[in-house]
SEFI-58346 format. One record per residue (C-alpha): residue in three letters; z, y, x. Coordinates in steps of 0.02 Angstrom, whole numbers, plus 50000, padded with zeros to 5 digits. Each point is the difference from the previous one (the first is absolute). Example, Ala and Ser with C-alpha at 12.3 -4.5 7.8 and 13.67 -1.06 7.14 Angstrom:
<rs>
   res       w       v       u
   ALA   50390   49775   50615
   SER   49967   50172   50069
</rs>
This chain:
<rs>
   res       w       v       u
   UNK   47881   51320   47980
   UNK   49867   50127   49933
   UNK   50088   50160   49982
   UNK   50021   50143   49835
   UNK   49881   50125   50027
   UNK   50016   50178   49922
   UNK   49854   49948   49866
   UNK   50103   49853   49935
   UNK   50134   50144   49947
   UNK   50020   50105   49831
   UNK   50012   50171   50069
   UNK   49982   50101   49833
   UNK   50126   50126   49973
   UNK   50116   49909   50149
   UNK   50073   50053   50154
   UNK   49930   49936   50113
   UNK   50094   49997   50187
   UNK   49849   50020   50132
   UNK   50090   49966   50183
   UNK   49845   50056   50117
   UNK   49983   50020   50181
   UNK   50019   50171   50023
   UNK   50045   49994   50181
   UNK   49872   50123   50075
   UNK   49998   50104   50166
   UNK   50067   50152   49973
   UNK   49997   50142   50130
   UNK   50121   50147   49959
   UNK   49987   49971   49814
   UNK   49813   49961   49989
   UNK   49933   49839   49976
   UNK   49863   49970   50135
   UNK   49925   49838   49937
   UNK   50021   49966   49805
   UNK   49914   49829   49998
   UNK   50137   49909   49919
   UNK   50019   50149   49865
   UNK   49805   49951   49952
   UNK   50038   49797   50016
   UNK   50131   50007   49847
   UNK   49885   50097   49892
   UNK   49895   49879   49915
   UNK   50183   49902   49944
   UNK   50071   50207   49947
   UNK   49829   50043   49900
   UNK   50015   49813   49910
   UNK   50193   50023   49946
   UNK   49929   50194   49934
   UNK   49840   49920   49901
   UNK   50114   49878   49916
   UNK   50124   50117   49931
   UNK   50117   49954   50129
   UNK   50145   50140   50072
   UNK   49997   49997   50182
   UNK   50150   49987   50109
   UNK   49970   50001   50193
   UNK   50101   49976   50138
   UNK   50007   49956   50191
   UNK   50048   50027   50168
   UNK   49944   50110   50140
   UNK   50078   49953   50167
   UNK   50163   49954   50067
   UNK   50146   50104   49921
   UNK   50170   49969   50097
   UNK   50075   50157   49995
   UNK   50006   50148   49881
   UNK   49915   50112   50137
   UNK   49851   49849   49993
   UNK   49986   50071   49822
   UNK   49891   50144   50069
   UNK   49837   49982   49971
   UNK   49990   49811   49926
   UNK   49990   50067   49811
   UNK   49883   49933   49878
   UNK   49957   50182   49935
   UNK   49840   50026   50085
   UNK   49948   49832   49963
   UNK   50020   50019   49812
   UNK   49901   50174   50010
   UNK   49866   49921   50110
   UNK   50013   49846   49860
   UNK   49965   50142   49873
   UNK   49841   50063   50074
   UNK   49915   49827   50015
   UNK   50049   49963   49805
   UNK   49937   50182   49963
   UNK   50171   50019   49909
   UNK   50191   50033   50005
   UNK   50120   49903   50063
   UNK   50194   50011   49965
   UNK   50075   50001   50182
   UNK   50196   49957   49969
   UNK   50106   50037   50172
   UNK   50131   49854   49964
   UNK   50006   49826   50013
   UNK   50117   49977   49857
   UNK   50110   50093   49861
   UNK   49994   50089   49835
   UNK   49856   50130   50070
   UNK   49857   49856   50025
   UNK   50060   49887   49864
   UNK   49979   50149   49881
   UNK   49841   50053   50084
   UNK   49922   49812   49960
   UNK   50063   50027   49814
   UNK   49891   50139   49995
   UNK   49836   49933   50051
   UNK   49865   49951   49880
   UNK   49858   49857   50016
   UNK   49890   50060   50148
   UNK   50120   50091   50084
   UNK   50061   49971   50198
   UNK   50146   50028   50078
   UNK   50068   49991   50190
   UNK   50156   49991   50065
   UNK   50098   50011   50157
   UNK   49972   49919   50156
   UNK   50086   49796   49963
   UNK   50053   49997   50171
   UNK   50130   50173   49971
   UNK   50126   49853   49939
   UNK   50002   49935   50173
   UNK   50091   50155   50063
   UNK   50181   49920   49915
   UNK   49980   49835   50049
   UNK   49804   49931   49983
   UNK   50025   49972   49819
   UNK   49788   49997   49993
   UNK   49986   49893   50156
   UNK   50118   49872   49988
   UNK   49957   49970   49821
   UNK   50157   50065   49889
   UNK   50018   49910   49871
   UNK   50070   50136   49887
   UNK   49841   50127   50074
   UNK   49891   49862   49923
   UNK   50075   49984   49844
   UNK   49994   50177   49994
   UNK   49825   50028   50034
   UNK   49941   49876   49893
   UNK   50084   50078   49848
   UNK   49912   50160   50010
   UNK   49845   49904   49936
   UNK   49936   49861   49893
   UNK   49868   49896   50121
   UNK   49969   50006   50182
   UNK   49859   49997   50093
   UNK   50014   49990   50206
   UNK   49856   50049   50091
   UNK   50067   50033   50150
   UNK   49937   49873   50098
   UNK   50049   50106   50182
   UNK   50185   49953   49962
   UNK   49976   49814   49908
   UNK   50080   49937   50178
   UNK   50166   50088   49948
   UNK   50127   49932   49863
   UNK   50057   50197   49948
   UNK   50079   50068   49855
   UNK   49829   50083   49940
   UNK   49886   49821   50015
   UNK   50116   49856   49978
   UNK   50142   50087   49924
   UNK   49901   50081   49865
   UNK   49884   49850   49982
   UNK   50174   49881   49955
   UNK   50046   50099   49870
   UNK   49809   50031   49908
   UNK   49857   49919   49944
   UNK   49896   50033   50173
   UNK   49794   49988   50036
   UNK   49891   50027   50126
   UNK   49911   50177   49996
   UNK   49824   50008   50053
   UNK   50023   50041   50189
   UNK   50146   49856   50016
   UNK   49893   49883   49898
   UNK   49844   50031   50126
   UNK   50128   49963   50152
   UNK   50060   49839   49923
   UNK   49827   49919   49950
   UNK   49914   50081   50176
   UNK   50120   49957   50129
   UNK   50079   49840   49916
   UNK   49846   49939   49980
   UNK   49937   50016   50156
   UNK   50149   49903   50067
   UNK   49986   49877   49882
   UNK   49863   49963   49915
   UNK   49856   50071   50124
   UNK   49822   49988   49994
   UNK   49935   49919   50162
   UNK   49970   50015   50138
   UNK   50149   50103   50006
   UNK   50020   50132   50172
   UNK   50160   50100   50018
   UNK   50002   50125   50138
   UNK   50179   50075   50057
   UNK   50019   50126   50123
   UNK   50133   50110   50046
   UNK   50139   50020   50171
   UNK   50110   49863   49968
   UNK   49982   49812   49947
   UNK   50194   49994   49936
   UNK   49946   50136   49859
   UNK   49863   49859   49954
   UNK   50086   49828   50071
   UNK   50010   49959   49797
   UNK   49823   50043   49965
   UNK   49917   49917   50108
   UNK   50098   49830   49985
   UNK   49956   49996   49829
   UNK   49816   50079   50018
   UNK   49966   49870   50108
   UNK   50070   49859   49881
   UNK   49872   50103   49870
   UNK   49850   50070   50089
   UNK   49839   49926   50064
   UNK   50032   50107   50159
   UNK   50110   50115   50054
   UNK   49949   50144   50117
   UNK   50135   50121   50123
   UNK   49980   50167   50043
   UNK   50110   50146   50038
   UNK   50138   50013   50137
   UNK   50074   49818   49947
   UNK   49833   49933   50114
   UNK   50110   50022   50149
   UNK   50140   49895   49946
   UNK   49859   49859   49975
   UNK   49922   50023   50156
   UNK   50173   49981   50082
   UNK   50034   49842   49916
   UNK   49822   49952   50053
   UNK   50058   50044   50197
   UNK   49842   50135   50001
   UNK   50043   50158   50096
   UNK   50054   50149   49882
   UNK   50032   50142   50127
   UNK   50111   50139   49915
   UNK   49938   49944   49822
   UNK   50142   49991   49858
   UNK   50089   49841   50028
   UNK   50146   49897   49881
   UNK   50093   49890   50121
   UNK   50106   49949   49893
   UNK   49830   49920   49886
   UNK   49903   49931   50116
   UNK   50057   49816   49980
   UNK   49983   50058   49803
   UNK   49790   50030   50039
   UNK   50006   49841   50105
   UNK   50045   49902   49840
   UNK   49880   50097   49901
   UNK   49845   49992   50118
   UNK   50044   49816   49998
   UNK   50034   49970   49809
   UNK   49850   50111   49967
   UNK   49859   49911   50097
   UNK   49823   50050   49971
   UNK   50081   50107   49857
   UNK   50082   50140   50112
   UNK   49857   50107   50075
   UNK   50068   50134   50144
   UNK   49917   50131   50060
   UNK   49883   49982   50155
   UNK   49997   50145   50089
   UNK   50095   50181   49980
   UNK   49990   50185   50016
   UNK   50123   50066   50123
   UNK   50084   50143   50084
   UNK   50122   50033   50141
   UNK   50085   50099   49861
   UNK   50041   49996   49825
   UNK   49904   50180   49991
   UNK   49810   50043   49925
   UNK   50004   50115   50156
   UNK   49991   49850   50136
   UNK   49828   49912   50043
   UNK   49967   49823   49898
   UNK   49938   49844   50061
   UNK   49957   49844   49924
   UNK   50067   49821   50061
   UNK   49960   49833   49936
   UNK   50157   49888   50017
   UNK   50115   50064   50137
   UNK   50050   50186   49979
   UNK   50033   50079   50194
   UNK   50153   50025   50068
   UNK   50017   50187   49982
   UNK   49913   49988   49798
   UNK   50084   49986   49834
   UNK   49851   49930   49854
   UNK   49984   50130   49848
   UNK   49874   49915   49920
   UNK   49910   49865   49973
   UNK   49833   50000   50081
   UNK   49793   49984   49946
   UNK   50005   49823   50015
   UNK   50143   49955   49908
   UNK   49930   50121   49833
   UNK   49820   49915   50026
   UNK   50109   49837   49990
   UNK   50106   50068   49861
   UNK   49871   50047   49915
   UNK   49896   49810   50030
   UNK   50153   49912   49928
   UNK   50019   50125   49855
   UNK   49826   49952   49956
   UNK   49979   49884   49827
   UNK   50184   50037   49953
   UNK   50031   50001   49824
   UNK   50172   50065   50014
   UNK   50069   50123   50145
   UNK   50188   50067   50023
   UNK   50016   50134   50131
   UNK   50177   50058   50048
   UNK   50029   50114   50160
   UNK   49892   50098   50099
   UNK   49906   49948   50166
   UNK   50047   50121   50114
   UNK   50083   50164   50011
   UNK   49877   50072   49880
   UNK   50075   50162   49979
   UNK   49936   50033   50188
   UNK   49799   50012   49998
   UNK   49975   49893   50158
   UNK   50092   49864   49911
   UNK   49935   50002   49815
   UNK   49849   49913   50032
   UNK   50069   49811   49969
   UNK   50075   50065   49837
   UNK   49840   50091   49973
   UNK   49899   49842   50025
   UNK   50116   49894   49926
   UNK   50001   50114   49827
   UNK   49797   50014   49980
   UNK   49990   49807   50012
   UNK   50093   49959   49867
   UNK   49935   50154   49905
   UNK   49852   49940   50023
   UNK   50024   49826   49942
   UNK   49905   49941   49845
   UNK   50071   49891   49854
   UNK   50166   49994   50077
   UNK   50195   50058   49943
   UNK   50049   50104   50119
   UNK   50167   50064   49999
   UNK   50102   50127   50117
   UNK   50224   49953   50017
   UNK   50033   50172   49989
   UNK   50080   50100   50159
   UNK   49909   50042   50147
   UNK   49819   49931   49964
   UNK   50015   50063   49808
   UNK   50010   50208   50086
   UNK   49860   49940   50120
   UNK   49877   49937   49870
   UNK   50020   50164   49881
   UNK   50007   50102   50176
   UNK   49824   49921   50060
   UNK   49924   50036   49846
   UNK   49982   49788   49938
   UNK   50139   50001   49871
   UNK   49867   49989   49861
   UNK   49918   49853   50070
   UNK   50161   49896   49974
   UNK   50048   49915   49857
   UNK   50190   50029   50004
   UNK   50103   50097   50111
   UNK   50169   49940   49972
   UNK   50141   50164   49990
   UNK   50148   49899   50071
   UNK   50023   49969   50186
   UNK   50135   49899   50013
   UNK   49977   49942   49821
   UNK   49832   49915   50060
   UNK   50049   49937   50150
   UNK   50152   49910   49910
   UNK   49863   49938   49880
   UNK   49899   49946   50128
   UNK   50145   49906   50082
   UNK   50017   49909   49845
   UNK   50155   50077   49942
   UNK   50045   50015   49827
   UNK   50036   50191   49964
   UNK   50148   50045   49882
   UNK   49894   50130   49929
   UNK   49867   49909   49922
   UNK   50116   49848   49965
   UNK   50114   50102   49892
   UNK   49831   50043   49876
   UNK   50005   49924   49849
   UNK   49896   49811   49993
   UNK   49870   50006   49868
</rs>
């Protein structure tokens, strides 16, 4: 079913309940990376330009404990949220009672407000996690439409997606909207030929992915640590390489159910180490004895990037290597500029891993859609339905 977005809503003189992803890394009280602050600001400035009264809200971590408190409030976020609007912005501490309800009453068309961290009602029992029904309720009667564009939690059934969303007229903000019609699409209803590329250390973070990528893709190429598991189900030689015994007869069934389809790496960059310190060498096949493969290696990327060529849509999830060590960025590197350089084609990053490598290398422009979620896309990749875009409001 097509889903509400924000512009199908009457926002004049309404509250309107904004739940965002707001989950940012903080060090000591400073936001380091504000990325997802500047996602949810084409949904904020839309609510503002129709007369709307913004209320936002999210989470910021894990909070167990009141001592996880420290640190995990939403305060810096709403004066960092000021900045980019070039405006105030009403930070409330709480997460209930009389002193936000009466600070909502006061707000006039335009306005935005913040308040407190969802996840401080997890400390007395994970009211915001387990989806309290009463939370919910609660939440949703602080204003009179919803829109969720947090797509980074739409995996979750919570008291601030779901709960709120059962309880209120829900749509789609712009950000959430993008997700939907990018990464459902893809799955879906892809333009072909259609080339997904998964990386990443283990194949039972991806076993879901790929079974259904490979029911939906024209091919389907491996990188990353999970290589080694193949190879072992393949009986080549991986030397100290990263192994899941425990998945092997898992890859056997997929190299066999994939065919042609499944395209593995040919040759690696290893190390008798997992160090940038210890000399590399590169292997086709068989990795020695005393080596563990880091990366995937110059023929596999000039492969990659030969099967990559004529796609007309491309879904990259997970890294090829241990990018964050030089000697072993280079797959990723490759890996990145061919689909950035790809004309006429859709190409969209799952979030994670390969989303901080494309904006780190410089390519993020060159993409069309960088999805925020990590786990969010991979469950949408798997084919999973996610209870945060199922509890938006059909058109």
């Amino acid at each position: 079913m097509v889903k509400k977005v924000v512009t199908d809503l009457d926002l004049k003189g309404k509250k309107v309940l904004v739940r965002a992803d707001f989950n940012v890394p903080m060090k000591d009280g400073v936001i380091t990376n504000d990325n997802r602050i500047q996602a949810a600001l084409p949904t904020i400035q839309y609510v503002i330009e129709q007369g709307g009264k913004v209320i936002l809200f999210s989470h910021l971590g894990k909070v167990k404990t009141e001592e996880d408190k420290a640190g995990k409030s939403l305060r810096p976020i709403a004066e960092r949220l000021g900045e980019l609007l070039k405006k105030d912005v009403t930070f409330v501490p709480e997460t209930r009672g009389e002193k936000l309800e009466n600070a909502i009453d006061q707000l006039n068309a335009g306005d935005v407000l913040v308040f407190e961290n969802t996840r401080f009602e997890d400390v007395d029992g994970k009211k915001e996690s387990k989806n309290d029904p009463e939370l919910g309720k609660y939440w949703a009667s602080l204003g009179d439409v919803f829109v969720n564009d947090a797509f980074g939690t739409a995996h979750r059934a919570h008291a601030s997606n779901v709960g709120v969303a059962s309880n209120l007229e829900t749509a789609a903000g712009f950000l959430m909207d993008k997700e939907i019609k990018f990464i459902g699409g893809a799955v879906d209803e892809p333009k072909r030929p259609f080339v997904a590329i998964l990386g990443g250390a283990k194949v039972s973070d991806k076993i879901g992915v790929i079974e259904n990528l490979l029911s939906k893709a024209d091919k389907v190429l491996i990188g990353g640590g999970m290589t080694y598991t193949f190879y072992a189900a393949k009986g080549i030689e991986i030397g100290k390489s990263l192994v899941e015994e425990d998945k092997i007869e898992l890859a056997k069934s997929l190299i066999e159910k994939g065919g042609d389809k499944l395209i593995l790496p040919i040759d690696s960059i290893t190390s008798p180490e997992f160090s940038n310190d210890t000399p590399t060498e590169i292997h086709e096949g068989a990795v020695p004895a005393d080596q563990m493969g880091l990366d995937i290696g110059p023929k596999t990327t000039a492969l990659f990037t030969k099967e990559l060529q004529g796609a007309k849509t491309v879904v990259w999830n997970g890294p090829m290597g241990v990018f964050e060590m030089s000697n072993f960025a280079e797959g990723t590197i490759g890996v990145c500029e061919a689909i950035a350089n790809l004309t006429e084609a859709t190409t969209i990053i799952g979030g994670g891993d390969s989303a901080a490598a494309a904006m780190e290398l410089g390519f993020a422009e060159q993409f069309t859609h960088i999805s925020t979620g990590g786990g969010a896309s991979l469950e949408y990749l798997e084919g999973k339905e996610l209870p945060g875009v199922s509890s938006i409001s059909n058109k």
